[in-house]
N, C-alpha and C positions, 0 to 999 in steps of 0.2 A: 650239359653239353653246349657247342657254342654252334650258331648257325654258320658256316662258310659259304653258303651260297646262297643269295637272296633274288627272285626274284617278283617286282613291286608294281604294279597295274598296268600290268603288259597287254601291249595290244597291238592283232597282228589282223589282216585279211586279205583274201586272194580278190584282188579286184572286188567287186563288190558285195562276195560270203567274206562274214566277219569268222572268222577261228576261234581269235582270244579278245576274250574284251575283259580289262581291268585285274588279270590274272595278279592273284599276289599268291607266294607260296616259300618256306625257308626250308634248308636241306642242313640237316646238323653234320658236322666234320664228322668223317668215319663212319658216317652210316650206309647204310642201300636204301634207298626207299625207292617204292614200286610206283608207276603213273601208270593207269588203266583207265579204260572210257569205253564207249562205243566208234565204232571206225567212223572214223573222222570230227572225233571229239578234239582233235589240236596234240597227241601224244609226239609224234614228230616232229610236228612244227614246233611248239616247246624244245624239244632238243636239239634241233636247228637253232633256234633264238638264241638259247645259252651257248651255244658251239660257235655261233657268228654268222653261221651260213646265211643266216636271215636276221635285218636289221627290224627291232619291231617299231612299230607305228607313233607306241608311247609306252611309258616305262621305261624302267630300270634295268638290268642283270647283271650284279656284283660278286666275285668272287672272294671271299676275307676280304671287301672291302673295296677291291679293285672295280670298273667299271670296266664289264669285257667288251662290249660290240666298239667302245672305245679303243682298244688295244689294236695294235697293226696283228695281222691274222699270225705272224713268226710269234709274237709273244706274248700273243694267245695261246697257240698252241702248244705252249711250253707248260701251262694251267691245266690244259682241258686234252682231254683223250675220246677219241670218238669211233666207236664201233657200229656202221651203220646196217641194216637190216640182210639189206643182199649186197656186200662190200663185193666190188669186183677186183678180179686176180688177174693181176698181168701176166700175161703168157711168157713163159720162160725163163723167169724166174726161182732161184729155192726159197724154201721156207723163210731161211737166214739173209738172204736179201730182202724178202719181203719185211720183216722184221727191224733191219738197217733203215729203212724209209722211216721207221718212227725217230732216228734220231735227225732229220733232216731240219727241226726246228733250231737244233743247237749247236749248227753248223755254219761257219760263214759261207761269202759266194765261191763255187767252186771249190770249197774245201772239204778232205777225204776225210772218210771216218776215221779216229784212232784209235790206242788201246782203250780209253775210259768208256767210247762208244760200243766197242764190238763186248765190253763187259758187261754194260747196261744192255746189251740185246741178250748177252746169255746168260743173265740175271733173268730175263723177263719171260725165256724162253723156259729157265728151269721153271722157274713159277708154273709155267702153264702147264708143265710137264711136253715142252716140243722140244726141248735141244738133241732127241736123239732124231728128228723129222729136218735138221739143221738144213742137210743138202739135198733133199728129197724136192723135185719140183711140186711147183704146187698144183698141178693139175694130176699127182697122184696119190694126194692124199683125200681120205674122205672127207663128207660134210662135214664129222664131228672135228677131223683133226685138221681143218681149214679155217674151222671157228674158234678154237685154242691160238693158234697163228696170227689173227688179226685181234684175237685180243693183246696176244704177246707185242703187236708192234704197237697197238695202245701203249702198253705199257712201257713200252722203252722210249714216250716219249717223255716219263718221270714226271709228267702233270697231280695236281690233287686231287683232280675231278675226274671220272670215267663216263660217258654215256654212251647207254648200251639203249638200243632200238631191234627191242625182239629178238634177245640173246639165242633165245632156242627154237627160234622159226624155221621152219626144215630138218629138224633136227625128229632122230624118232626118239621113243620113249626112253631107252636106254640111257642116250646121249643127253635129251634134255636135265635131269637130275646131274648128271655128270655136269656139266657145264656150268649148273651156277652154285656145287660144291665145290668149284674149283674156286671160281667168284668169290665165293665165301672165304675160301683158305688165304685167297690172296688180299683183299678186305680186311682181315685177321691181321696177317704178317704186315702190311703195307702202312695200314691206317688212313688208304685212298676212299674218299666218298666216291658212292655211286649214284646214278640215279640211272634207274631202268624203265624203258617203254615194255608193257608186258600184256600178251594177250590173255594167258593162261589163269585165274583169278584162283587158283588152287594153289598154281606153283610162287604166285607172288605172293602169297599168304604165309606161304612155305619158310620163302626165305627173305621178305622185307622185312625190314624193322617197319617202318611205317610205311601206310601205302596212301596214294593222294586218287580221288577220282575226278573225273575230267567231265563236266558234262555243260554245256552251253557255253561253251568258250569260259568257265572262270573252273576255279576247286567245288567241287561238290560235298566230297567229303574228304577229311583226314585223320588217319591217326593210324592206332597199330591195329593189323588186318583183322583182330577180333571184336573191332569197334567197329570198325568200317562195313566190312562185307556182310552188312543182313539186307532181307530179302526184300528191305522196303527200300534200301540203296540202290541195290541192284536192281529191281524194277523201274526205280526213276530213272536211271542214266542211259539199262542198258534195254532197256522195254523188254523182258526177257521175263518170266517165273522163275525162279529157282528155289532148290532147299539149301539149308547151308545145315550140313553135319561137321563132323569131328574128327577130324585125321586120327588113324586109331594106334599111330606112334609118336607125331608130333605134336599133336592135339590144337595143331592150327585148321582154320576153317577151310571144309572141301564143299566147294560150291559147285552143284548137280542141277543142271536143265531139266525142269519140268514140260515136256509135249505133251501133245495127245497120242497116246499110243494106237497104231492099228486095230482094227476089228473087225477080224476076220469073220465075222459072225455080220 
């Protein structure tokens, strides 16, 4: 496999906390790979960097090659797809307009969407499975089916990169497995890379190809979740105990917090 997106001794800080320092990390075409840490291990701020939102300090962030924070943010955004954690919904809008937004990269000034656009929204709608949600406002659909919607306008802005920041945050159990089975299918058909900010160390196990952990501003560790996620990892990054057993149909790793249990006694 070939890396498509490379990023090379990246270095970011909020005023005077350093986030990233010296980050290098490469992301193969068509993969998902998972970024996990402990909260405020930099998983955001990394997908800010590659997204452009945020210029880093030093380094690099290349996509097949290109140099993105270099790119004017129109064609960038034709590259990169971005699903941010709590995306906010404009009021009064439907599904299907909100979805139209994602082709606003490849549109000139003032100019209306045509048929090639409204095809690529219900390309991206079927994908997600919302084109039957088309005209439905968005303040009446649920969590789960608001989170399919903003992925859908990702996806119709036909970039090769997707970053997703805690796909299934609010989402409840049901919903979370749904959501990145769909991920998956559209991953499949697409051949789009992903890269995912993830809080869930079970669910990113689950469904990453590789997963990268984040801990002092650089990679801690990388590789496929059943190299990565043991207890001596997880203790360094996330100061936490854990066990790590055995999904008993996936047989990817389910990582369980060890407490002290009460005593009633």
């Amino acid at each position: 496999m070939t890396a498509i997106l490379k990023m090379k001794g990246l270095g970011f800080s909020y005023g005077s906390r350093v986030v990233l320092n010296g980050l290098s990390l490469a992301v193969e075409e068509g993969e998902m790979m998972g970024l996990v840490g402990a909260n405020g291990a930099g998983k955001t701020t990394l997908l800010r960097l590659v997204s452009g939102v945020l210029k880093p300090r030093e380094g690099r962030v290349e996509l097949a090659g290109v140099d993105l924070p270099g790119l004017r943010p129109r064609d960038r955004a034709r590259l990169v797809a971005v699903v941010p954690q709590s995306p906010s919904a404009p009021q009064g809008f439907t599904a299907l307009e909100l979805v139209l937004m994602g082709r606003n990269p490849h549109l000139g000034l003032l100019q209306w969407e045509g048929p090639r656009d409204l095809e690529a929204c219900r390309r991206a709608m079927e994908l997600t499975l919302t084109w039957d949600l088309a005209s439905r406002p968005l303040s009446s659909l649920s969590g789960g089916e608001r989170q399919r919607v903003f992925i859908a306008r990702a996806l119709a802005q036909e970039g090769r990169l997707l970053l997703l920041d805690e796909p299934t945050a609010h989402l409840d159990i049901g919903y979370q497995p749904a959501i990145l089975d769909m991920i998956e299918e559209i991953r499949k058909e697409t051949r789009i890379t992903v890269l995912a900010a993830m809080h869930d160390l079970t669910l990113a196990a689950q469904y990453c190809h590789r997963i990268a952990i984040l801990h002092e501003g650089a990679i801690y560790a990388l590789g496929k979740p059943g190299d990565v996620l043991t207890p001596e990892n997880v203790s360094a990054a996330f100061g936490a105990s854990v066990h790590i057993g055995e999904h008993p149909v996936y047989h990817t790793p389910v990582v369980l917090p060890l407490g002290r249990r009460g005593d009633d006694g």
